[in-house]
PDB file of N, CA, C and O in Angstrom:
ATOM      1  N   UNK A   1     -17.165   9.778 -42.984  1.00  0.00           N
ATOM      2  CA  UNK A   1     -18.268   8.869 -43.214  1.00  0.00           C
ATOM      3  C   UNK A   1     -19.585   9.431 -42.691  1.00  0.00           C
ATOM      4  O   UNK A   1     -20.630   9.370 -43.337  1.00  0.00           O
ATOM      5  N   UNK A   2     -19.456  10.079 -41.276  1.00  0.00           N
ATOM      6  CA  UNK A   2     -20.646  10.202 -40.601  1.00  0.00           C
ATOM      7  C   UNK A   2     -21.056  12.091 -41.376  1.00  0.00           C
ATOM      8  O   UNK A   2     -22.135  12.536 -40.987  1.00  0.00           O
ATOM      9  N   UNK A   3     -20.414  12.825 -42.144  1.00  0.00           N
ATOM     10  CA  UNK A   3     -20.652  13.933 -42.590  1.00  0.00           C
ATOM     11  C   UNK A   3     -21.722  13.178 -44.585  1.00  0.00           C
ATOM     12  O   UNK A   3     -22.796  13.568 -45.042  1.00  0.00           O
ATOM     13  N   UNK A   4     -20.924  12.288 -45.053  1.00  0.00           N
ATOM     14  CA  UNK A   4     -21.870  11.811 -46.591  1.00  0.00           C
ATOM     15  C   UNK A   4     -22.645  11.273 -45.841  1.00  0.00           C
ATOM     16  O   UNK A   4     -23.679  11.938 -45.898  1.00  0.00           O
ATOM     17  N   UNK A   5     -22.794  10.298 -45.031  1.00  0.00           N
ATOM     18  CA  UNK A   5     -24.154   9.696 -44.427  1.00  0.00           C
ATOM     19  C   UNK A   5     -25.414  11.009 -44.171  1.00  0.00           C
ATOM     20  O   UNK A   5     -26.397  11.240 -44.875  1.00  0.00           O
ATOM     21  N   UNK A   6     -25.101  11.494 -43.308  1.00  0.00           N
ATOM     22  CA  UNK A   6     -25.931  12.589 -43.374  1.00  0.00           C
ATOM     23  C   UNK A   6     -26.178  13.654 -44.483  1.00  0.00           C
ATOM     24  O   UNK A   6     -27.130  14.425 -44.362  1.00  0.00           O
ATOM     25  N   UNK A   7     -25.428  13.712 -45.459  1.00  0.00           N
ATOM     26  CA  UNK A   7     -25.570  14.226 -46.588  1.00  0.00           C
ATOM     27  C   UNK A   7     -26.771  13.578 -47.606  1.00  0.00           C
ATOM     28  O   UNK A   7     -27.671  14.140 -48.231  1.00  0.00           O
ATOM     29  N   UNK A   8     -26.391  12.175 -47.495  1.00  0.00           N
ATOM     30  CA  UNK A   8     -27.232  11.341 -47.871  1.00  0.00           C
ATOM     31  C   UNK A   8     -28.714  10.968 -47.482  1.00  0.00           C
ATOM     32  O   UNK A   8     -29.631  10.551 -48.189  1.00  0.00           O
ATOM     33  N   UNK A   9     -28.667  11.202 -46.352  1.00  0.00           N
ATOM     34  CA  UNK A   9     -30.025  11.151 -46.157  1.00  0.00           C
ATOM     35  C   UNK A   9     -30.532  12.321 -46.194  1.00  0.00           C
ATOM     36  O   UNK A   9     -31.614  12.247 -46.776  1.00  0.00           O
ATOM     37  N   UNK A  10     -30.219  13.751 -45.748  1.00  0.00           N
ATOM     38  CA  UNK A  10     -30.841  14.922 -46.484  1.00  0.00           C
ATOM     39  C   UNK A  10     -31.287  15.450 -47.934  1.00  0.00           C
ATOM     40  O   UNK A  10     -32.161  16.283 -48.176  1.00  0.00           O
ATOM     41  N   UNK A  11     -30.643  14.905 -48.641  1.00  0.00           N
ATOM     42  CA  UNK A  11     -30.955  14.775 -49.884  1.00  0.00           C
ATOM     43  C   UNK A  11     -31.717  14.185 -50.616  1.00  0.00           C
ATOM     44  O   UNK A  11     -32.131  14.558 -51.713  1.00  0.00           O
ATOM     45  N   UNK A  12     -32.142  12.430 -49.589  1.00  0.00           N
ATOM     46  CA  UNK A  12     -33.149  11.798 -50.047  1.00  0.00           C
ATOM     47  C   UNK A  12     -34.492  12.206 -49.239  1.00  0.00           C
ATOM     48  O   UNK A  12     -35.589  11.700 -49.476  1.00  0.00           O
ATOM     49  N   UNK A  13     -34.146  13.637 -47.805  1.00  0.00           N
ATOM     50  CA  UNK A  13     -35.383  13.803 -47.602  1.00  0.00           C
ATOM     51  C   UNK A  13     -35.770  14.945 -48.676  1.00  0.00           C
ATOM     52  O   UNK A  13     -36.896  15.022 -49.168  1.00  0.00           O
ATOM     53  N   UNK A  14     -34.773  15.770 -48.964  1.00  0.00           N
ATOM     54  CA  UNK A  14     -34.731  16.544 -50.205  1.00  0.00           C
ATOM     55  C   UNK A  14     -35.675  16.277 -51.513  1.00  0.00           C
ATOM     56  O   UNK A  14     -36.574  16.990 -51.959  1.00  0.00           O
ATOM     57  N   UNK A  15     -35.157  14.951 -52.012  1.00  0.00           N
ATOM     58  CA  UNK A  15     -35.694  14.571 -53.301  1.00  0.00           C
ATOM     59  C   UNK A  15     -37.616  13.921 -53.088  1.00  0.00           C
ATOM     60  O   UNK A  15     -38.354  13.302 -53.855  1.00  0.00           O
ATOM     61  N   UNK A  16     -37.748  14.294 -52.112  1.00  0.00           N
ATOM     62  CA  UNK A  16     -39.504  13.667 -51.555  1.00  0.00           C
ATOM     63  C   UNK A  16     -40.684  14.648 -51.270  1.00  0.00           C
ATOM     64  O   UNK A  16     -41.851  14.531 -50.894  1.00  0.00           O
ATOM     65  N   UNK A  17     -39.440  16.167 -51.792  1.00  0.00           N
ATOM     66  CA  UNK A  17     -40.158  17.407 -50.812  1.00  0.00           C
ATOM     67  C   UNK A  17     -41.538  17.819 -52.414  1.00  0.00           C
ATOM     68  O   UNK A  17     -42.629  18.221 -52.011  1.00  0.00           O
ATOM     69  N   UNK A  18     -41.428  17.731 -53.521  1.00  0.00           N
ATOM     70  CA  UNK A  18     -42.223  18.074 -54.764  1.00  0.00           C
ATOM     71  C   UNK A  18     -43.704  17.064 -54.445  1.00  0.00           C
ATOM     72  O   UNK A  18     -44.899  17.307 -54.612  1.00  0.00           O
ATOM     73  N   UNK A  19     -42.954  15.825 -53.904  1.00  0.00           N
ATOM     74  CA  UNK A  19     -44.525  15.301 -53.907  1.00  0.00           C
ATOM     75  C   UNK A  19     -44.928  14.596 -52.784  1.00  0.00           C
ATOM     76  O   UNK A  19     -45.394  13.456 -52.771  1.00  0.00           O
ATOM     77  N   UNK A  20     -44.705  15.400 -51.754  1.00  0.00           N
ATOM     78  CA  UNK A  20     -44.621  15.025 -50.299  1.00  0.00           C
ATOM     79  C   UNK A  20     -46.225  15.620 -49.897  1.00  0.00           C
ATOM     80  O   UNK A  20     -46.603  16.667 -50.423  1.00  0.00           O
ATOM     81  N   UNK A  21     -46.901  15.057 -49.171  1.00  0.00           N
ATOM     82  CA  UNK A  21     -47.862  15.215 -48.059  1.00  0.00           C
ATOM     83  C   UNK A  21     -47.579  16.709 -46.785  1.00  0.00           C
ATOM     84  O   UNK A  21     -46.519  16.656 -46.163  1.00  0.00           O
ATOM     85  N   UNK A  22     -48.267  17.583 -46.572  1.00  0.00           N
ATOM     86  CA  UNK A  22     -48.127  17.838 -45.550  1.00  0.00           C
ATOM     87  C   UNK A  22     -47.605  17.231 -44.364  1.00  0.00           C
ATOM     88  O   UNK A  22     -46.991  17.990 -43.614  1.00  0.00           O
ATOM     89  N   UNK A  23     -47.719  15.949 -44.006  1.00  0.00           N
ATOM     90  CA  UNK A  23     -47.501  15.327 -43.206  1.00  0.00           C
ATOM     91  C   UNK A  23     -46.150  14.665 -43.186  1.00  0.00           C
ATOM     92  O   UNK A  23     -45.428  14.268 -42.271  1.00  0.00           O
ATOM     93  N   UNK A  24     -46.035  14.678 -44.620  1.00  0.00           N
ATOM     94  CA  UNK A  24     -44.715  14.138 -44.744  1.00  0.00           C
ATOM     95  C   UNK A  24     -43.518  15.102 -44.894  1.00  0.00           C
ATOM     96  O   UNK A  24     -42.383  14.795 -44.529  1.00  0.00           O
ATOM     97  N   UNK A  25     -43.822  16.212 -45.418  1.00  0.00           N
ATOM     98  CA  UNK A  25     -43.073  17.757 -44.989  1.00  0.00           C
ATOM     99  C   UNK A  25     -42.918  17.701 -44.059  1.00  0.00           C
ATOM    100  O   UNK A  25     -41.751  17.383 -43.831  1.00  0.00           O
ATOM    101  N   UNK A  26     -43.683  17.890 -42.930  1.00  0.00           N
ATOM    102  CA  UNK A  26     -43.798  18.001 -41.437  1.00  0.00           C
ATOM    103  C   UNK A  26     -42.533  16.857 -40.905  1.00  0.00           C
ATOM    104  O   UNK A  26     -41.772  17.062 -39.960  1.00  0.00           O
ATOM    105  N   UNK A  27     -42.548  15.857 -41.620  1.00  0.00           N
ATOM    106  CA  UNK A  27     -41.687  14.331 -40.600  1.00  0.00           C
ATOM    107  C   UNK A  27     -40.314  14.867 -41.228  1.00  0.00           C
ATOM    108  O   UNK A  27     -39.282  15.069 -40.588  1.00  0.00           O
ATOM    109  N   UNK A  28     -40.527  15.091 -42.836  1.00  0.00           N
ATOM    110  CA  UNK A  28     -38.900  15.771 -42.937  1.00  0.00           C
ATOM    111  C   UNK A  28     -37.833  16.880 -42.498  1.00  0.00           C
ATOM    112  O   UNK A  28     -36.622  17.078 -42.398  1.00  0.00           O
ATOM    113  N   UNK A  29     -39.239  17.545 -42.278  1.00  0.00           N
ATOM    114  CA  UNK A  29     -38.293  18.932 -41.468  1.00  0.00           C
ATOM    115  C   UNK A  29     -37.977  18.142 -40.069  1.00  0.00           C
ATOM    116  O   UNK A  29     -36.770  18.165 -39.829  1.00  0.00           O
ATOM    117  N   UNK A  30     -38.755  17.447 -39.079  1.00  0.00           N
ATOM    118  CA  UNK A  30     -38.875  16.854 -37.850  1.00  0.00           C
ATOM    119  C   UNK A  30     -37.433  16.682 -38.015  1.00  0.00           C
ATOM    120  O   UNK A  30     -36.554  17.460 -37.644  1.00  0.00           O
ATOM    121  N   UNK A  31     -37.289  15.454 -38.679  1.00  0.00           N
ATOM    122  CA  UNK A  31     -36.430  14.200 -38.989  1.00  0.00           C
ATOM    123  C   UNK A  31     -34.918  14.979 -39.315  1.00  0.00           C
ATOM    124  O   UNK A  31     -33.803  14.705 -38.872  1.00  0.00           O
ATOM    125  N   UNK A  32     -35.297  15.936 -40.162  1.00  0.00           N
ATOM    126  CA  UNK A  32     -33.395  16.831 -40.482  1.00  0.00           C
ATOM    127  C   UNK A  32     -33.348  17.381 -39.240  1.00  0.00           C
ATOM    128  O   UNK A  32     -32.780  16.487 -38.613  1.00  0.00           O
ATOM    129  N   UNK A  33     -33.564  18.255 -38.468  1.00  0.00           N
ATOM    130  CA  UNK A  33     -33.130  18.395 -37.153  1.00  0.00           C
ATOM    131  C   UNK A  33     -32.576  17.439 -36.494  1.00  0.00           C
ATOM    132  O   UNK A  33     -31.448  17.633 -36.040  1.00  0.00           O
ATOM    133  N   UNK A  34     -33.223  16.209 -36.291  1.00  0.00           N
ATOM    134  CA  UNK A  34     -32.155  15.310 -35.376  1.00  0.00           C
ATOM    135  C   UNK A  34     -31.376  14.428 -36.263  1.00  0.00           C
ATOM    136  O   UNK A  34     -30.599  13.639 -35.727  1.00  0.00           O
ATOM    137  N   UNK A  35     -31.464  14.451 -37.366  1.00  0.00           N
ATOM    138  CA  UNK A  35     -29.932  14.165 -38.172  1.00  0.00           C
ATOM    139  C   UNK A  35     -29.239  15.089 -37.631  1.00  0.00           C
ATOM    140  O   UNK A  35     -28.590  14.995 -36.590  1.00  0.00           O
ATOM    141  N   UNK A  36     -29.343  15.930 -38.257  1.00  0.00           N
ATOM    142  CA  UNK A  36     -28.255  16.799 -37.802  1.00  0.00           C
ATOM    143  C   UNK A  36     -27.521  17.662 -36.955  1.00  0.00           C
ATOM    144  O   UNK A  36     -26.706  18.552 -37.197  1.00  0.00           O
ATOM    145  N   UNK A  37     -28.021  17.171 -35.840  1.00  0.00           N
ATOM    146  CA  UNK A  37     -28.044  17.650 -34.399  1.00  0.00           C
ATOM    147  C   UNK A  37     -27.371  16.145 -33.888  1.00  0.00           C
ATOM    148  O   UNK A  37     -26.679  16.026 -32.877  1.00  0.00           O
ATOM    149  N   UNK A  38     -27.686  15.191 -34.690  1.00  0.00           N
ATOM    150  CA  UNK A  38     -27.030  13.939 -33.939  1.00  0.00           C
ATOM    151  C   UNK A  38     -25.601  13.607 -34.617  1.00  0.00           C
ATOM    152  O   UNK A  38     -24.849  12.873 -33.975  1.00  0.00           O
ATOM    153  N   UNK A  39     -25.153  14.123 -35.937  1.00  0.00           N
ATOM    154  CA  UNK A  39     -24.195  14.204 -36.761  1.00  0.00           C
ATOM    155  C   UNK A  39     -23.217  15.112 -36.341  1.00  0.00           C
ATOM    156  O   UNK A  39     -22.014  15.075 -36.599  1.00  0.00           O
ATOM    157  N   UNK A  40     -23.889  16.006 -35.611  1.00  0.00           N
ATOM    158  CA  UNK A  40     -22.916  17.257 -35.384  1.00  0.00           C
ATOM    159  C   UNK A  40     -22.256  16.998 -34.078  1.00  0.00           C
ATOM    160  O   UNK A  40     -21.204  17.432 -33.609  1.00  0.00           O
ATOM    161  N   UNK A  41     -23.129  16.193 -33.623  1.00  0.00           N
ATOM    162  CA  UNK A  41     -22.651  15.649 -32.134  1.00  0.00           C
ATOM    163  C   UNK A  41     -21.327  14.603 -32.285  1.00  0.00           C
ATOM    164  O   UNK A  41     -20.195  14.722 -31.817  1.00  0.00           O
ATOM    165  N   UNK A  42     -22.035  13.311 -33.293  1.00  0.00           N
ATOM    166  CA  UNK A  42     -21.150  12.396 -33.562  1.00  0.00           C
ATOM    167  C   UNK A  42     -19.314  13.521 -33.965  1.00  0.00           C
ATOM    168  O   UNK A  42     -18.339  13.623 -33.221  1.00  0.00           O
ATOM    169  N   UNK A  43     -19.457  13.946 -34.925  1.00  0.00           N
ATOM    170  CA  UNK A  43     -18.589  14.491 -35.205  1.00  0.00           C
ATOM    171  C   UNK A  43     -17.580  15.376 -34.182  1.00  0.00           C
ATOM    172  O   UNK A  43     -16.376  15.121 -34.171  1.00  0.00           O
ATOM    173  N   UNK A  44     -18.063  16.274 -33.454  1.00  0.00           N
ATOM    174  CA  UNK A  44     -17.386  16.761 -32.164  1.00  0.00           C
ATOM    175  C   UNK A  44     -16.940  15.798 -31.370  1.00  0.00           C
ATOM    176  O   UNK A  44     -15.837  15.978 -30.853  1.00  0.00           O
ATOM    177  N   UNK A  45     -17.475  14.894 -31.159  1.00  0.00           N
ATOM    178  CA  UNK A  45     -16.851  13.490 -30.325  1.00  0.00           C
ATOM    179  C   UNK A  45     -15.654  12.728 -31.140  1.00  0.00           C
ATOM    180  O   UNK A  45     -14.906  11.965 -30.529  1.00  0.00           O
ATOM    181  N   UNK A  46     -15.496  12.968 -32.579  1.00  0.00           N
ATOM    182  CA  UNK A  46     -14.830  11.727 -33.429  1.00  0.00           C
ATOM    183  C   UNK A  46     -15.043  10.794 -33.174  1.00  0.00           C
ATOM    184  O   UNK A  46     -14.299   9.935 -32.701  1.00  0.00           O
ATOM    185  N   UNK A  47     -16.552  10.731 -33.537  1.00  0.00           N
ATOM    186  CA  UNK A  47     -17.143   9.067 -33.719  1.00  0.00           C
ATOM    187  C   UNK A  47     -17.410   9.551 -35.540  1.00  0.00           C
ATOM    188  O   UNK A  47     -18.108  10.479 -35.949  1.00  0.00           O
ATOM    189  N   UNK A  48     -16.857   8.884 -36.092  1.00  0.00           N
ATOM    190  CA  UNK A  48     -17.133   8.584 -38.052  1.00  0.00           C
ATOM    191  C   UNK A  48     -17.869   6.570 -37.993  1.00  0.00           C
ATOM    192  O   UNK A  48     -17.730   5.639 -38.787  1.00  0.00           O
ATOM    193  N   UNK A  49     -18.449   6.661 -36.947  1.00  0.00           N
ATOM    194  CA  UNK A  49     -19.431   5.230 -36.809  1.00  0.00           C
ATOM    195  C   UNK A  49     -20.909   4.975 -37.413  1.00  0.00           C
ATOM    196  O   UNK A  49     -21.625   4.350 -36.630  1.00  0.00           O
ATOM    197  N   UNK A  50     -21.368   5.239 -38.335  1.00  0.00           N
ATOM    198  CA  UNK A  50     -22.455   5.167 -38.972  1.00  0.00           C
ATOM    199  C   UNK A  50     -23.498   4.655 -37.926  1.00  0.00           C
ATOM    200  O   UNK A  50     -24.296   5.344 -37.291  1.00  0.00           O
ATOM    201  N   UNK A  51     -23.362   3.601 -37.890  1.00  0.00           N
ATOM    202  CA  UNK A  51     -24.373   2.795 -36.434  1.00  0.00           C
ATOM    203  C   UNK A  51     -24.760   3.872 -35.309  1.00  0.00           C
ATOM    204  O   UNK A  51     -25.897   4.221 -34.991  1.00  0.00           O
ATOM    205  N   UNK A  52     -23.173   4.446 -34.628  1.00  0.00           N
ATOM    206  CA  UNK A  52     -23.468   4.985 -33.796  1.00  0.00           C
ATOM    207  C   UNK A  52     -24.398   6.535 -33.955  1.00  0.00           C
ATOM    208  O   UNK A  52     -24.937   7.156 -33.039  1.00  0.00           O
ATOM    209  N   UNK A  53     -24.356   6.956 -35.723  1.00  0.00           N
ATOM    210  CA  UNK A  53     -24.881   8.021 -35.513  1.00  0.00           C
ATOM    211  C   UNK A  53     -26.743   7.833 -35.630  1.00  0.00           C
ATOM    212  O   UNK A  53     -27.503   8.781 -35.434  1.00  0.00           O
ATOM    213  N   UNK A  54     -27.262   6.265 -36.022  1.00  0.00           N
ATOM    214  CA  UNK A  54     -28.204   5.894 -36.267  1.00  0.00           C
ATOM    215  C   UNK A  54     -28.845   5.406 -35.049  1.00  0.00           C
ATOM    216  O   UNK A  54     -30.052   5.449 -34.814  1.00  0.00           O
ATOM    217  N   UNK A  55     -27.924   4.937 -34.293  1.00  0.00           N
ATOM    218  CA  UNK A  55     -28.189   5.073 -32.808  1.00  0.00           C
ATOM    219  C   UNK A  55     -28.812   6.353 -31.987  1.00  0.00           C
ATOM    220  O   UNK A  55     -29.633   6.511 -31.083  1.00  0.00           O
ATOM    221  N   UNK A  56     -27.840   7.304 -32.924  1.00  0.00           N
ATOM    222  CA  UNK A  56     -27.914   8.536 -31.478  1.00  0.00           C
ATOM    223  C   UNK A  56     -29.105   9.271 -32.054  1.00  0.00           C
ATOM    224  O   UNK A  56     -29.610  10.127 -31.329  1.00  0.00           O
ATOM    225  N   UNK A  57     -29.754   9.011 -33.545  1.00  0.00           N
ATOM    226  CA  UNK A  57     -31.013  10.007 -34.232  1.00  0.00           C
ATOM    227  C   UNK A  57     -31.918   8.817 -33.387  1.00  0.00           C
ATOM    228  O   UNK A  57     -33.007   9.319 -33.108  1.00  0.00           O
ATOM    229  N   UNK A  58     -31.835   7.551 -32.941  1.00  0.00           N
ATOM    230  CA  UNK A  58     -33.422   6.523 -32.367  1.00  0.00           C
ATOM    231  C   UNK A  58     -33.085   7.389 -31.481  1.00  0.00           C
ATOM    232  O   UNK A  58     -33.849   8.325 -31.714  1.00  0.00           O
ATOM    233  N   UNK A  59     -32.197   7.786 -30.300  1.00  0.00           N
ATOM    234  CA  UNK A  59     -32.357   8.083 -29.021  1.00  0.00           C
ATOM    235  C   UNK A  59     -32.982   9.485 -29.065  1.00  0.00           C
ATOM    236  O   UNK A  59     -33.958   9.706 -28.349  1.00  0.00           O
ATOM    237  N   UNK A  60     -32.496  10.423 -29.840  1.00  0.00           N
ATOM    238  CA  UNK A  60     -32.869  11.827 -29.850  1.00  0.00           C
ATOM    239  C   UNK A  60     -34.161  11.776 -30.372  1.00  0.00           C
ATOM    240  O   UNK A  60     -34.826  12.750 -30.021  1.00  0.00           O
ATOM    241  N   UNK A  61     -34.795  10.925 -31.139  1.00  0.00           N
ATOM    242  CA  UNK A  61     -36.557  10.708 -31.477  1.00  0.00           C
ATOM    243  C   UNK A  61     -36.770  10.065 -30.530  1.00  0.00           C
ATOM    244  O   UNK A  61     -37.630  10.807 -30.057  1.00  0.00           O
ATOM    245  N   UNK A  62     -36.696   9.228 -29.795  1.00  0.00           N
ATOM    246  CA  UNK A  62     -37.178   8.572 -28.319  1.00  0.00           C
ATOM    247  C   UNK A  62     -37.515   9.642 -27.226  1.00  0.00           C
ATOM    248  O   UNK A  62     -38.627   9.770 -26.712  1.00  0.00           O
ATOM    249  N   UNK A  63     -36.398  10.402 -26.938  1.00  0.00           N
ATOM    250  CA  UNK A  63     -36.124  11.507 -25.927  1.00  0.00           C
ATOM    251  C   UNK A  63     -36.890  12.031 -26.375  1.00  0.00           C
ATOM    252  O   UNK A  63     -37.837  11.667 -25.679  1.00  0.00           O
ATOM    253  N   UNK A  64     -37.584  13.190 -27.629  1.00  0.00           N
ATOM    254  CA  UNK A  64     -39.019  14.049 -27.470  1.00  0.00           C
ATOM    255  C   UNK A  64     -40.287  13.517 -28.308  1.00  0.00           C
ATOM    256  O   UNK A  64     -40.826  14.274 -29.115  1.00  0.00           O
ATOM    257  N   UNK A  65     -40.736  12.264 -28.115  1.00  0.00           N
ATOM    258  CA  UNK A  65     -41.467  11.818 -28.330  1.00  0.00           C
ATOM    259  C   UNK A  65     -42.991  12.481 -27.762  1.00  0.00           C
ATOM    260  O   UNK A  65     -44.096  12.511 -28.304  1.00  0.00           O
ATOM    261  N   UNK A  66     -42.629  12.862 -26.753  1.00  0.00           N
ATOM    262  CA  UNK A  66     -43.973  14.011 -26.321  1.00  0.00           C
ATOM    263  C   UNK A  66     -44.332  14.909 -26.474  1.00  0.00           C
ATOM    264  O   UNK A  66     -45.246  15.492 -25.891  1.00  0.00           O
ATOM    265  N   UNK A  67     -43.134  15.509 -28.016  1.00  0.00           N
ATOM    266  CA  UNK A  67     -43.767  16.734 -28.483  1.00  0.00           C
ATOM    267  C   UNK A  67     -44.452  16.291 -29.514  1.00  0.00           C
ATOM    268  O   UNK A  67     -44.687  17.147 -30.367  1.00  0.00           O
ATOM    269  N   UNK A  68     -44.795  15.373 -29.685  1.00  0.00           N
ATOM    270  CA  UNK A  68     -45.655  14.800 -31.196  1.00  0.00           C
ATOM    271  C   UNK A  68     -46.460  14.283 -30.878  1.00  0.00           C
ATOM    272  O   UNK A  68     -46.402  13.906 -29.708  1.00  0.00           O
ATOM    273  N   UNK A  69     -47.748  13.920 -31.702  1.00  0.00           N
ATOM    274  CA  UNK A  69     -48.864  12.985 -31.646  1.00  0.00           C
ATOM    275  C   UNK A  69     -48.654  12.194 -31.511  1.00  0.00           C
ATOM    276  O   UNK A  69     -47.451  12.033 -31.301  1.00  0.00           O
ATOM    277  N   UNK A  70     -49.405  11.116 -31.491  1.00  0.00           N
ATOM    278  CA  UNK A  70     -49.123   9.701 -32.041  1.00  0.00           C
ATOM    279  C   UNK A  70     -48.940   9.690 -33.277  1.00  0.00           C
ATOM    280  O   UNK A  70     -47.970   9.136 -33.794  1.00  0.00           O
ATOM    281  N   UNK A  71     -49.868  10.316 -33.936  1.00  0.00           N
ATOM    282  CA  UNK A  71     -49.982  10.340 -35.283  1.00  0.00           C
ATOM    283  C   UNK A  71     -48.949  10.599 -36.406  1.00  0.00           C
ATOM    284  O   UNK A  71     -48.753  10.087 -37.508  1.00  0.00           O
ATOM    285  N   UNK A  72     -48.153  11.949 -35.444  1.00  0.00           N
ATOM    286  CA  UNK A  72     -47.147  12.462 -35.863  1.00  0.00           C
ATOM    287  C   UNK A  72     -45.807  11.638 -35.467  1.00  0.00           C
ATOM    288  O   UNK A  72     -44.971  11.412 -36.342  1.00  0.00           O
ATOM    289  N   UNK A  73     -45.642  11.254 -34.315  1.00  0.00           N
ATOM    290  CA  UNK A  73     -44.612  10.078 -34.045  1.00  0.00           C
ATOM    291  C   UNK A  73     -44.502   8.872 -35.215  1.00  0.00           C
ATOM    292  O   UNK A  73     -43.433   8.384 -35.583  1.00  0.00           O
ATOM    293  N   UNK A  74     -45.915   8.468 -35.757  1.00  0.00           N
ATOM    294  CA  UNK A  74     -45.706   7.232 -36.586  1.00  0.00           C
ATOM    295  C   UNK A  74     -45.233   7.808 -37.957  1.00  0.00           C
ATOM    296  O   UNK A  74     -44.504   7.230 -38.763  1.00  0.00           O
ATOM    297  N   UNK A  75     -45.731   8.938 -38.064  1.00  0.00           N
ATOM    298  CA  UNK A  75     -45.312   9.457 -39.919  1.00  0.00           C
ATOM    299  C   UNK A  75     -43.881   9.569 -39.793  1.00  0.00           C
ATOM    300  O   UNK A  75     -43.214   8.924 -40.601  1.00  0.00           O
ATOM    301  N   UNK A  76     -43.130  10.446 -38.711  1.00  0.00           N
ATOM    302  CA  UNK A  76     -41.846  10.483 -38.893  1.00  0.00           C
ATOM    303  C   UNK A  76     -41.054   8.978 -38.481  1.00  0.00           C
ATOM    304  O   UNK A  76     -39.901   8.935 -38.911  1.00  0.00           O
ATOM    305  N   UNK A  77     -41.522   7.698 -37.684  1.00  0.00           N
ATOM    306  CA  UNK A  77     -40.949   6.793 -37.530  1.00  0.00           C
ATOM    307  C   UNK A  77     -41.080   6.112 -38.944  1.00  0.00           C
ATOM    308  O   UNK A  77     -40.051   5.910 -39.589  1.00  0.00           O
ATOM    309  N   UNK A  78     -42.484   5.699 -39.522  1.00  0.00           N
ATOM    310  CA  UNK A  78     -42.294   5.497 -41.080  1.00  0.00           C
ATOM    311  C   UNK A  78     -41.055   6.276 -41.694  1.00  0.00           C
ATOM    312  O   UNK A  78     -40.204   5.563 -42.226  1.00  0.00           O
ATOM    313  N   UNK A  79     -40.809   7.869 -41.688  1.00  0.00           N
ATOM    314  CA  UNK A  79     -39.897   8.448 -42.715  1.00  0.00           C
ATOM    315  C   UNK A  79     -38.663   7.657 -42.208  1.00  0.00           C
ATOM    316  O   UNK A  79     -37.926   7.125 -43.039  1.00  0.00           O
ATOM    317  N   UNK A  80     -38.456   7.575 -41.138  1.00  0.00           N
ATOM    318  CA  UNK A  80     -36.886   7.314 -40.845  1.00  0.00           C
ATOM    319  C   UNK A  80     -36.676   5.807 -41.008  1.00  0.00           C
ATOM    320  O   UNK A  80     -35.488   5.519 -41.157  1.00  0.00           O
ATOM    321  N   UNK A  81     -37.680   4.577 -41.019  1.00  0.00           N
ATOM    322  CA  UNK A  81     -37.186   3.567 -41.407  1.00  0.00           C
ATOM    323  C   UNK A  81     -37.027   3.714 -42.768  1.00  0.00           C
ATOM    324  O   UNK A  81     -35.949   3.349 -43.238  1.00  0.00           O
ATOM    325  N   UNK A  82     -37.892   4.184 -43.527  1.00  0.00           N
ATOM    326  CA  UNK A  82     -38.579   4.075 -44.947  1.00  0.00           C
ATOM    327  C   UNK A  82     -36.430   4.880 -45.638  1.00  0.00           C
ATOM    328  O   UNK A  82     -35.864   4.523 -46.672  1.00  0.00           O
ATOM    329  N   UNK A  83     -36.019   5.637 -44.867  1.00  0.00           N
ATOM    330  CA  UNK A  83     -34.467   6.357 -45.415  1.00  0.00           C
ATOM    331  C   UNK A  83     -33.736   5.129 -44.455  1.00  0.00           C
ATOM    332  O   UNK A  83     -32.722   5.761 -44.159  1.00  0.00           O
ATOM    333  N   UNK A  84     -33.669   4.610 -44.187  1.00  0.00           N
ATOM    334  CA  UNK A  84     -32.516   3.436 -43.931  1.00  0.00           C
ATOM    335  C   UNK A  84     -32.730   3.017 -44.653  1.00  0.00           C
ATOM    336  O   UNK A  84     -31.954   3.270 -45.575  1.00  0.00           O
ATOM    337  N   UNK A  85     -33.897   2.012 -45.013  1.00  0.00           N
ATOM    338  CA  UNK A  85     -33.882   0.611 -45.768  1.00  0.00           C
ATOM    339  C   UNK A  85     -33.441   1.517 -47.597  1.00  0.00           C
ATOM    340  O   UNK A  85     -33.403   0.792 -48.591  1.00  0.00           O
ATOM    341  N   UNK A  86     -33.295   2.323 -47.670  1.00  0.00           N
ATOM    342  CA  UNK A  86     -33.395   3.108 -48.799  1.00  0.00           C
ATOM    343  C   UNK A  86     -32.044   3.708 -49.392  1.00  0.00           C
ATOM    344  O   UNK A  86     -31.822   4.228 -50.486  1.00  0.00           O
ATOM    345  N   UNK A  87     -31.233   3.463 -48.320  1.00  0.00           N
ATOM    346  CA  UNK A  87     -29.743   4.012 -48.464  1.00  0.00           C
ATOM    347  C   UNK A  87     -28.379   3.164 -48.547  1.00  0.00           C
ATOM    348  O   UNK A  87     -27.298   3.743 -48.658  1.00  0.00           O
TER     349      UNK A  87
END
């Protein structure tokens, strides 16, 4: 579950990249790193918990929130609600 979930949302950051913003390039590349750094985690643990892996991408964007702007914090928090409500 927790390997198509993340499939799924790479693909829909995938399908945004032709008419994407700089800015919004920028939140997708951001944003696939801690998918998949939080998927890869879930998975080594055998958690297949969807929640929990949506859990562990808020915490891992919480945790380096100080490498981004503000500016840049809100574009990628827009991308990542904007791929839940979307999936």
């Amino acid at each position: 579950m927790i390997v198509e979930f993340e499939e799924q949302l790479l693909e829909k950051i995938d399908s945004r990249v032709e008419k994407a913003s700089d800015d919004e390039l920028f939140a997708g590349g951001y944003l696939r790193g801690h998918i998949s750094l939080s998927a890869a985690a879930c998975e080594a643990e055998g958690i297949d918990d969807i929640n929990e892996l949506k859990k562990r991408i808020d915490q891992s964007l919480d945790e380096t929130r100080n490498e981004l702007s503000p500016a840049d914090q809100q574009v990628v928090s827009d991308l990542w609600k904007d791929l839940q409500q979307n999936l």
